[in-house]
C-alpha positions as CSV (number, residue, x, y, z in Angstrom):
1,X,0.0,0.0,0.0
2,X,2.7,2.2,0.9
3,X,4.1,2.2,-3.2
4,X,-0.2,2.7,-4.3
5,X,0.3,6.1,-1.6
6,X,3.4,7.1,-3.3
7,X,2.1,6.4,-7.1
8,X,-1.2,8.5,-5.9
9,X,0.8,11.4,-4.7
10,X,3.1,11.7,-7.8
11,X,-0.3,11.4,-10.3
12,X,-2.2,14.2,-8.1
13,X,0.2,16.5,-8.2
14,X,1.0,15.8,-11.9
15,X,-2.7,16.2,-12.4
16,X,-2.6,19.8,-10.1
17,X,-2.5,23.4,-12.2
18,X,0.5,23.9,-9.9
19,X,2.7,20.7,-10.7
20,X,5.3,21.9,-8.3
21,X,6.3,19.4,-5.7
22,X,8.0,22.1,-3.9
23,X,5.5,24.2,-3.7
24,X,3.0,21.5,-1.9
25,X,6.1,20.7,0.4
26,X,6.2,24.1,1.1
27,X,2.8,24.2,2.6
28,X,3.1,21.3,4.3
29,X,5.9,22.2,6.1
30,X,4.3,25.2,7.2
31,X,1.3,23.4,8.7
32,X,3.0,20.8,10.2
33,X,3.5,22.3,13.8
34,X,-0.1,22.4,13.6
35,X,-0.5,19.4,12.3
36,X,1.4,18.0,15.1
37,X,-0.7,19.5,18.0
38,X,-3.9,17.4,16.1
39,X,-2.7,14.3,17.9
40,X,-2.8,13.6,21.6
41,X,0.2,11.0,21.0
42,X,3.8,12.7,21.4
43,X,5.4,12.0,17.1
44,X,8.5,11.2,17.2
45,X,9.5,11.9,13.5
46,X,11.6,14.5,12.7
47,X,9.6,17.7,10.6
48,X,10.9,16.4,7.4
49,X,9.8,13.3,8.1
50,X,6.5,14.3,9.5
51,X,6.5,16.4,6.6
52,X,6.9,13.9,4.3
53,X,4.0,11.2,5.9
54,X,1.6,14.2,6.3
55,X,2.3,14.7,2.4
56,X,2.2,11.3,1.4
57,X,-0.9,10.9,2.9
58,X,-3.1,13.8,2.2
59,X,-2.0,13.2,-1.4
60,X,-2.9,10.3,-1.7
61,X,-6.2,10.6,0.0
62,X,-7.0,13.7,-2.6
63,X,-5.9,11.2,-5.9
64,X,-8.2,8.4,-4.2
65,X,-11.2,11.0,-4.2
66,X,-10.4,12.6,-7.7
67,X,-9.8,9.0,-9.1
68,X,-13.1,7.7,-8.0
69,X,-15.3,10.7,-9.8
70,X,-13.2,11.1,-13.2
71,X,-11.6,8.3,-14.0
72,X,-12.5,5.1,-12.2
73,X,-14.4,3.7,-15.6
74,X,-10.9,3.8,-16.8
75,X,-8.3,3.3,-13.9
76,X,-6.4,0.4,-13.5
77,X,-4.5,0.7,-10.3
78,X,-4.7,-1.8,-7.6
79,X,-6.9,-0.2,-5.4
80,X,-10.0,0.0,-8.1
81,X,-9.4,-3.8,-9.5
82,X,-9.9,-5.2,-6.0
83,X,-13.4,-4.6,-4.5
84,X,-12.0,-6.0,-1.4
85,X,-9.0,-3.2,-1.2
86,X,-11.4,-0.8,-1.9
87,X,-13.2,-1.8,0.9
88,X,-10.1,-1.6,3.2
89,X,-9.5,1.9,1.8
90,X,-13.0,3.2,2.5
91,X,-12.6,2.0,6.5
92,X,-9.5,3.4,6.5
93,X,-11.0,6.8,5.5
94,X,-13.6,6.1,8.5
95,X,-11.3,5.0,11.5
96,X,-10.5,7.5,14.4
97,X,-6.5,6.5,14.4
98,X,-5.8,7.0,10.8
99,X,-7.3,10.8,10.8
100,X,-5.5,13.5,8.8
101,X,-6.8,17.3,9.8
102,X,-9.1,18.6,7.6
103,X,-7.4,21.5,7.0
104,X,-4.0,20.3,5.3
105,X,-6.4,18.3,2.9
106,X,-8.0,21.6,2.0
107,X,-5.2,23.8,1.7
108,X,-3.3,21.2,-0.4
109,X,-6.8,21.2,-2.4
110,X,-7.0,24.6,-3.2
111,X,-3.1,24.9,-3.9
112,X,-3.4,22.2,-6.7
113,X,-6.6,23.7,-8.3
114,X,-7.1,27.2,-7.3
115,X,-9.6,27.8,-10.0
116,X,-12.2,26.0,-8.0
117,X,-12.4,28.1,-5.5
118,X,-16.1,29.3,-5.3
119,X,-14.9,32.8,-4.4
120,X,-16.4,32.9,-0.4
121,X,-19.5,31.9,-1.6
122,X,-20.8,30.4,1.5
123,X,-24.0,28.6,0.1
124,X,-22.0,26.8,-2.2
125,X,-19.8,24.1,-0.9
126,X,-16.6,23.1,-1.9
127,X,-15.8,20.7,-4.5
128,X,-13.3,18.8,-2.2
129,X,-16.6,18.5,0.3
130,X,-18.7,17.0,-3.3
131,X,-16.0,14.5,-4.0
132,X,-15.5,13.4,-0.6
133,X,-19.7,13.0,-0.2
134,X,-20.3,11.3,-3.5
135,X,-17.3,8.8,-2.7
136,X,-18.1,8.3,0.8
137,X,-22.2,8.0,0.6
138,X,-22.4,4.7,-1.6
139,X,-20.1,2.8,0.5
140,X,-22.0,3.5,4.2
141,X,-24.3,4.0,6.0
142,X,-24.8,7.7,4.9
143,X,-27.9,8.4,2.3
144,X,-27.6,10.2,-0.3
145,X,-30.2,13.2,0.0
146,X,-27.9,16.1,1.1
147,X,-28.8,19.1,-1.3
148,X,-25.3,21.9,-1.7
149,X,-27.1,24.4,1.0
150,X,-26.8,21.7,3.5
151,X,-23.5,20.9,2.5
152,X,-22.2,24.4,2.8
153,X,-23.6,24.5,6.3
154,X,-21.1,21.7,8.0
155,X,-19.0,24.4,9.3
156,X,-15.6,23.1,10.3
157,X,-14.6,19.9,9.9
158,X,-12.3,18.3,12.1
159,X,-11.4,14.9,10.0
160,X,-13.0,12.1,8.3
161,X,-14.7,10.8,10.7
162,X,-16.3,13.8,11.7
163,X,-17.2,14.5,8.2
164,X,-19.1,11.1,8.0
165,X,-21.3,12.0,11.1
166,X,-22.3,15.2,9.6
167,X,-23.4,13.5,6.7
168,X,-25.5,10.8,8.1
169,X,-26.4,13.9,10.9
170,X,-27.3,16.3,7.7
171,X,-30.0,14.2,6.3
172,X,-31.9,13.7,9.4
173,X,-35.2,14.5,10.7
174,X,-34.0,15.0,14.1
175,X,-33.9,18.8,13.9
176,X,-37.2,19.2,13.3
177,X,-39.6,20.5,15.9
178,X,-41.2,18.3,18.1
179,X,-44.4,17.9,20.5
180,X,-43.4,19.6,23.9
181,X,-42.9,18.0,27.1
182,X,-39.8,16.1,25.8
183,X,-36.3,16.6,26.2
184,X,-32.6,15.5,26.1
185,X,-32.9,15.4,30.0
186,X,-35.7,13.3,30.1
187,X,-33.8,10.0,31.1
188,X,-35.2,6.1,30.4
189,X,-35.2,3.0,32.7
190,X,-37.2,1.3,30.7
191,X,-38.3,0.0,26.7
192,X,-39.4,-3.3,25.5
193,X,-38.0,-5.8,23.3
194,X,-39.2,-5.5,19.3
195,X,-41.1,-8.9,20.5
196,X,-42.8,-7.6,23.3
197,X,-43.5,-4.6,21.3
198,X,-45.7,-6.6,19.1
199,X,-47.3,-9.1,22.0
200,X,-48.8,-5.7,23.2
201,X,-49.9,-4.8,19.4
202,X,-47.3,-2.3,18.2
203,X,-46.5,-2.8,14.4
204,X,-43.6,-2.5,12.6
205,X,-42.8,-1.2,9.3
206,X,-39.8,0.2,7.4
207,X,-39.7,4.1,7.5
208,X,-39.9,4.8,3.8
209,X,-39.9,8.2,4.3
210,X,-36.3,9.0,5.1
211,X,-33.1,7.1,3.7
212,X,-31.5,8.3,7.3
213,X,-30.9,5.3,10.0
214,X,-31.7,7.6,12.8
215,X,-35.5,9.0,11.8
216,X,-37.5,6.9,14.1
217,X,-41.3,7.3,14.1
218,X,-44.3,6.7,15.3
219,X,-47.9,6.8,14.0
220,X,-50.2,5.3,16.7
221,X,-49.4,2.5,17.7
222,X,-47.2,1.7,14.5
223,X,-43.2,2.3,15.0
224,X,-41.4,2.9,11.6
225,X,-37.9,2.1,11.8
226,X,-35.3,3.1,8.7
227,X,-34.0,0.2,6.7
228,X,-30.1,-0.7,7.5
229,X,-28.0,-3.3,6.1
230,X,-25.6,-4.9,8.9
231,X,-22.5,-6.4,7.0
232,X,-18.7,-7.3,8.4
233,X,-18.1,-4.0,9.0
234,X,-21.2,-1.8,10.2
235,X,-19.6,-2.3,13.8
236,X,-16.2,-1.1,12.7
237,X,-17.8,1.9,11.3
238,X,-20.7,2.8,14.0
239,X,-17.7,2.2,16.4
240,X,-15.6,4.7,15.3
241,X,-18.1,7.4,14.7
242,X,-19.4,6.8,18.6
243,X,-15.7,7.0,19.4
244,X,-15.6,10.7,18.2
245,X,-19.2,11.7,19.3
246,X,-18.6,10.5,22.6
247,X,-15.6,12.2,23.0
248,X,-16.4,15.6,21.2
249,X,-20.2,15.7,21.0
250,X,-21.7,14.2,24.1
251,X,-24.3,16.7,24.3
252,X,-25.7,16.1,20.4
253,X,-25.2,12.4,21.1
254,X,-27.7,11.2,18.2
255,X,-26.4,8.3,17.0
256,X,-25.7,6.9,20.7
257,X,-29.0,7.5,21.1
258,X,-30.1,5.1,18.1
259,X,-27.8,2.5,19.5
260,X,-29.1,2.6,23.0
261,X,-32.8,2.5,21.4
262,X,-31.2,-0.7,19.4
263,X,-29.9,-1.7,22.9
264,X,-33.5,-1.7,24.3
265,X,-35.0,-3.3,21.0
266,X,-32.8,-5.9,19.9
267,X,-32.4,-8.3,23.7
268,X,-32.2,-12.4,21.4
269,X,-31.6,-13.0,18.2
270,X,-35.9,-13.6,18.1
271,X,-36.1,-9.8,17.9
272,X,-33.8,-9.6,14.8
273,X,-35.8,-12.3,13.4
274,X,-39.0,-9.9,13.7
275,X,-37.0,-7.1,12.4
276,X,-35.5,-9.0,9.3
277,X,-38.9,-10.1,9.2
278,X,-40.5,-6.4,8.3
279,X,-37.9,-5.7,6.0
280,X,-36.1,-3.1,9.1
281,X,-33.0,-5.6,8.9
282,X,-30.9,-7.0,5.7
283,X,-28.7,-9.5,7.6
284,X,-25.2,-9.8,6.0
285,X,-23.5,-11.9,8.6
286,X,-26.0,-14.6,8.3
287,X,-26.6,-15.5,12.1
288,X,-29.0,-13.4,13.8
289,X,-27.8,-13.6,17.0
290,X,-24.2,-12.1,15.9
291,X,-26.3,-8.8,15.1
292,X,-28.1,-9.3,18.3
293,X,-24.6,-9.4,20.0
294,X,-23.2,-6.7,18.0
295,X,-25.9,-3.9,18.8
296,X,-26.2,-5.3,22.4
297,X,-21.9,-4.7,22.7
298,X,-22.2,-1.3,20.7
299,X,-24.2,0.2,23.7
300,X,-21.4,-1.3,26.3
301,X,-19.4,2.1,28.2
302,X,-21.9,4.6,26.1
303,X,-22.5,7.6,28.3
304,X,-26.0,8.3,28.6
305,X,-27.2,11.9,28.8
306,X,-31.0,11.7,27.6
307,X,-32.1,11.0,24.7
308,X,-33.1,14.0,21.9
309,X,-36.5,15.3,21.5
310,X,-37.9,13.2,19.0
311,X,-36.6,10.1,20.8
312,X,-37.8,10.5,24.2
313,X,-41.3,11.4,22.7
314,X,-41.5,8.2,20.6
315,X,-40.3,6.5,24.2
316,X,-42.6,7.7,26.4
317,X,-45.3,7.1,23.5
318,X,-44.7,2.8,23.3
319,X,-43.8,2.4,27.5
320,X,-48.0,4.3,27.7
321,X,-49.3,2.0,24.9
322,X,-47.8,-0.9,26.1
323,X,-48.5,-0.3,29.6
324,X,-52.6,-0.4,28.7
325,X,-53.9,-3.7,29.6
326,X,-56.1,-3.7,27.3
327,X,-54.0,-3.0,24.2
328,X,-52.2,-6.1,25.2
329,X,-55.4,-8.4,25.3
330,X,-56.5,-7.0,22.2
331,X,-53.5,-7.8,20.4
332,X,-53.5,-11.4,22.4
333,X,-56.8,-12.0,20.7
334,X,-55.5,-10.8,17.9
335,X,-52.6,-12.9,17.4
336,X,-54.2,-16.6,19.0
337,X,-57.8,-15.9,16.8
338,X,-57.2,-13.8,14.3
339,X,-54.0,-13.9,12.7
340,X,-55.4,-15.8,9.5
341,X,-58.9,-15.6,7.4
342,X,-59.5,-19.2,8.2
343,X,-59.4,-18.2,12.4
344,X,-60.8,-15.2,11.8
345,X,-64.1,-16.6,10.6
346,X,-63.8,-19.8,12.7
347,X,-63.5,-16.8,15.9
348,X,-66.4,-14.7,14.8
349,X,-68.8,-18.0,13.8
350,X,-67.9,-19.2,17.6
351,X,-68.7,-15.9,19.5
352,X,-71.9,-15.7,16.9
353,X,-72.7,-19.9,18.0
354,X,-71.7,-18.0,22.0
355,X,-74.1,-15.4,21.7
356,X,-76.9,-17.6,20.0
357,X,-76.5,-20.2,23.0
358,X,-76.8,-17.7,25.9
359,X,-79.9,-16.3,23.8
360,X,-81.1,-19.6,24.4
361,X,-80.9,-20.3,27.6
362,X,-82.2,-16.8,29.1
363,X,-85.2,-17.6,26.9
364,X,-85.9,-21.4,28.4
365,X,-85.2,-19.7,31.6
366,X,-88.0,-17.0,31.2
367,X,-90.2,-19.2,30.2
368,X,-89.6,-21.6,32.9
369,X,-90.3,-18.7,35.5
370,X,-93.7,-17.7,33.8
């Protein structure tokens, strides 16, 4: 890989309207003190080495992005032969330790193609921040409904990572306003399993009506859930991204929230069934309690400050509906006579033979009095 980074950072700046190799040394060297302080860990390279790896890196990270848009029909490097390596590539992009600032990807951007600078126009986003959405949406987790306004709205952007939660962040619903009485203080002890959901009648559907993992809803006493595929590496991904929002955004905690609302949901590998079931799940790993166990481990050491608006509502909305006796009988009567055409009728011709009988006997005893 190290020879694919090299090869990458030769063709981008061969490709760049500066073609100057001192030049982009020259502004990495004058961001690498900076650079440096990114990192918790004490570097022990030397600044021309540092130099050198911060280079490499961002270089190649840049090609990789410019490759995929223009030319991956025709490329025929290693990396877009091999689905597999372009797999590895793509986590790579995603995983806390391997994060490059921001910043030195943009300066290095704008120094190789200055003419695509959109002058400070600030609803217009950049076209590093295009390629680096259309190359990271089809390979995640991240939809792809994020129009340029939103995009020029993300502010600043620490890394990677980061960038990856603001996607899937950017296309939520979350933000919209919500019923009152309901906030991220408002703490809970309690949710049922998906099965004992639907033993006290709630249904299940897929939320067709975002492409976002997090937009819960609730309509009644139906919960809508967004379709997610869970493949080898959702964990590694999910991980990472609760690494950074646990550690830099505990108080906009959204996607801990979904996992501790998965957490509550998701308790054997029966409630996967019912999930996979309503089309909610797409299981990749094949056993259904490996998801189970992967959720369940995902929640492990979260830190729990209350759960967002729209969450706590749709909480206290299935604890009240499941807590009413009689929702639960109906949906017992439901499921033991009702739950096929034949039952159904067999059900209502009983209670109809029921009522007819008791008909019958308050009339033989009425006449037996008079």
């Amino acid at each position: 890989m190290e020879d694919q980074k090299k090869l990458y950072c030769r063709q981008f700046i061969e490709r760049s309207e500066t073609n100057n190799l001192e030049s982009f040394v020259s502004c990495v060297r004058e961001l690498e003190p900076k650079v440096r302080c990114c990192y918790s860990d004490n570097i022990k390279l030397s600044e021309e080495e540092h130099v050198r790896v911060i280079l490499v890196d961002c270089c190649f990270i840049l090609e990789l992005l410019l490759n995929y848009h223009f030319n991956q029909g025709t490329s025929h490097d290693a990396i877009f032969l091999s689905p597999r390596l372009q797999t590895y590539v793509q986590l790579d992009l995603v995983l806390l330790e391997n994060q490059v600032p921001f910043f030195v990807l943009e300066k290095l951007f704008n120094l190789a193609f200055p003419s695509t600078l959109n002058s400070g126009n600030p609803s217009q986003p950049s076209l590093l921040l295009w390629l680096a959405f259309l190359y990271m949406v089809p390979h995640s987790t991240i939809p792809g409904d994020i129009d340029e306004l939103t995009l020029s709205s993300f502010g600043e952007i620490a890394h990677f990572t980061d960038l990856s939660r603001k996607f899937l962040l950017a296309s939520s619903h979350l933000f919209q306003p919500s019923a009152s009485g309901c906030s991220r203080e408002a703490q809970l002890t309690q949710l049922y399993s998906a099965i004992e959901l639907k033993e006290a009648g709630v249904k299940f559907e897929v939320n067709k009506n975002s492409k976002c993992l997090l937009d819960l809803e609730i309509s009644g006493h139906t919960l809508r859930i967004p379709f997610t595929r869970v493949h080898d590496w959702t964990e590694v991904v999910l991980r990472n991204l609760l690494a950074f929002e646990q550690c830099h955004c505990i108080r906009e905690s959204y996607l801990a929230d979904y996992i501790f609302f998965l957490d509550f949901l998701i308790n054997t590998e029966k409630d996967v069934d019912l999930l996979i079931k309503k089309g909610i799940i797409e299981n990749w790993l094949g056993d259904s309690n490996a998801v189970a166990k992967m959720f369940n481990g995902l929640a492990v050491n979260l830190v729990n400050v209350g759960f967002n608006v729209k969450y706590s509502c749709i909480f206290k909305g299935l604890n009240a509906f499941c807590k009413k006796p009689w929702n639960r009988r109906v949906a017992t009567l439901k499921r033991d006579y009702c739950n096929t055409p034949w039952k159904t009728v067999a059900s209502i011709a009983g209670i109809f033979l029921l009522i007819l009988t008791v008909i019958q006997t308050v009339f033989s005893i009425l006449q037996g009095v008079h």
